[in-house]
Phi, psi and omega in degrees: 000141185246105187233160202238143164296130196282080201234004143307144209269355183264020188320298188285013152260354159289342179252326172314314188291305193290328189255331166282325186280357177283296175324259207308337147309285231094358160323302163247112182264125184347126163109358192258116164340070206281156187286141160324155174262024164278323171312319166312324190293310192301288175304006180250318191086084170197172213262153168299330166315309174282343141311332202228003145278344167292290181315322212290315180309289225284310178304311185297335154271031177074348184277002198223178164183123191287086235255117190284148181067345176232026168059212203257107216257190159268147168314109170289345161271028203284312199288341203264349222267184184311308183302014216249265226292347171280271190332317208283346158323283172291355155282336185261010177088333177350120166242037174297067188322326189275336193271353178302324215249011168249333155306320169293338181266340175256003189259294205297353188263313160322281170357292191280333199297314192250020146300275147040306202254329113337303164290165142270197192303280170348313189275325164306331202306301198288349172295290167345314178283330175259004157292298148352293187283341154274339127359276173286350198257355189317339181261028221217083174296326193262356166283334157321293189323275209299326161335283145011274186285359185270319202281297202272002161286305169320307185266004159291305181312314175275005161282007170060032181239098213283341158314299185325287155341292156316307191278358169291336186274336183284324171319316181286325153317298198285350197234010170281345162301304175224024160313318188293334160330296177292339173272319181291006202233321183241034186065148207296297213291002180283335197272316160298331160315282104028296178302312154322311186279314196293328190299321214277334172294339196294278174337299229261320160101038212227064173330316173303295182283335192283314155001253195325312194270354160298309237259347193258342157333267170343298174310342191281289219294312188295331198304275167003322189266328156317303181287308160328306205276334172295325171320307225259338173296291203310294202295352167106345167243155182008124155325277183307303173119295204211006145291141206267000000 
């Protein structure tokens, strides 16, 4: 198998990386018997732990599935699935912060309308707790960040809608990278702020607003990244900005 030993300190995004581009190359082709994971284990030189959060990503975009009793396969639909059109982002590295997050304004707003109309107390509950915790996490910029993407993977997760969910997941991928960027460019309280207001339609039990206050979140949040990155032109630096 040709995989390279893992001496980056990111290890299970090292394997992650390494084992989606075998799929996505056509090395392992739809239908194919993937190794177990001691064995992964073994060729990466890296802890199982980290195999087997690299798989769970990969089941999570749809690319793996998991056979009881006959192990763990490649997707026969993997190259054909909704995401073909996502992923290859994130293989070629693309840091286009806006328009991800104009993709996120049109996936993320449904999203919270039909958690919103979905959940329960409990769910409500848990939100609350990772809200609570960025919160408290306010002088902690890159704990904000991830805090951030957990609160809005959550409410993917709870629109019971498993695209929504996937591609919440892919988002996550691309945009964990350089999120803390984006808390450094519009500030921790605005995205608590915001978060607040989306919880408090939850609690109201008011889809039309938990909508609304996704969509003006998002909107805050690009407008803000806009005016950054024209700032950081006028002074003579980097456009973009937010490219890795």
């Amino acid at each position: 198998m040709p995989v390279k030993p893992i001496e980056r300190v990111h290890v299970g995004d090292a394997v992650f990386t390494q084992l989606k581009n075998l799929i996505l190359g056509g090395e392992w082709a739809p239908g194919t018997r993937i190794p177990a994971e001691h064995t992964l284990k073994e060729q990466f030189g890296v802890s199982r732990v980290s195999i087997r959060s690299a798989l769970e990503r990969l089941k999570s975009l749809g690319l793996i599935e998991a056979r009881q009793g006959s192990g763990t396969f490649v997707c026969l639909d993997s190259r054909d699935s909704l995401f073909d059109a996502i992923i290859p982002v994130y293989i070629q590295g693309s840091r286009d912060m806006i328009e991800i997050l104009e993709f996120r304004l049109a996936v993320e707003c449904e999203a919270a309308r039909l958690a919103c109309l979905r959940m329960d107390a409990r769910d409500i509950g848990r939100l609350g707790r990772l809200y609570e915790k960025m919160r408290q996490a306010v002088q902690d910029p890159d704990e904000v960040a991830r805090l951030d993407l957990d609160f809005h993977l959550q409410i993917a997760r709870l629109s019971q809608n498993r695209y929504f969910y996937q591609v919440e997941q892919v988002l996550r991928d691309i945009l964990s990278a350089n999120f803390r960027k984006v808390i450094d460019a519009i500030g921790p309280d605005i995205g608590i702020q915001y978060h607040e207001l989306i919880l408090a339609a939850f609690a109201a039990r008011d889809p039309e607003q938990a909508y609304d206050q996704m969509k003006t979140h998002l909107q805050r949040t690009i407008d803000t990244i806009r005016d950054y990155q024209t700032a950081a032109a006028k002074e003579g630096q980097d456009r973009e900005g937010f490219n890795a």
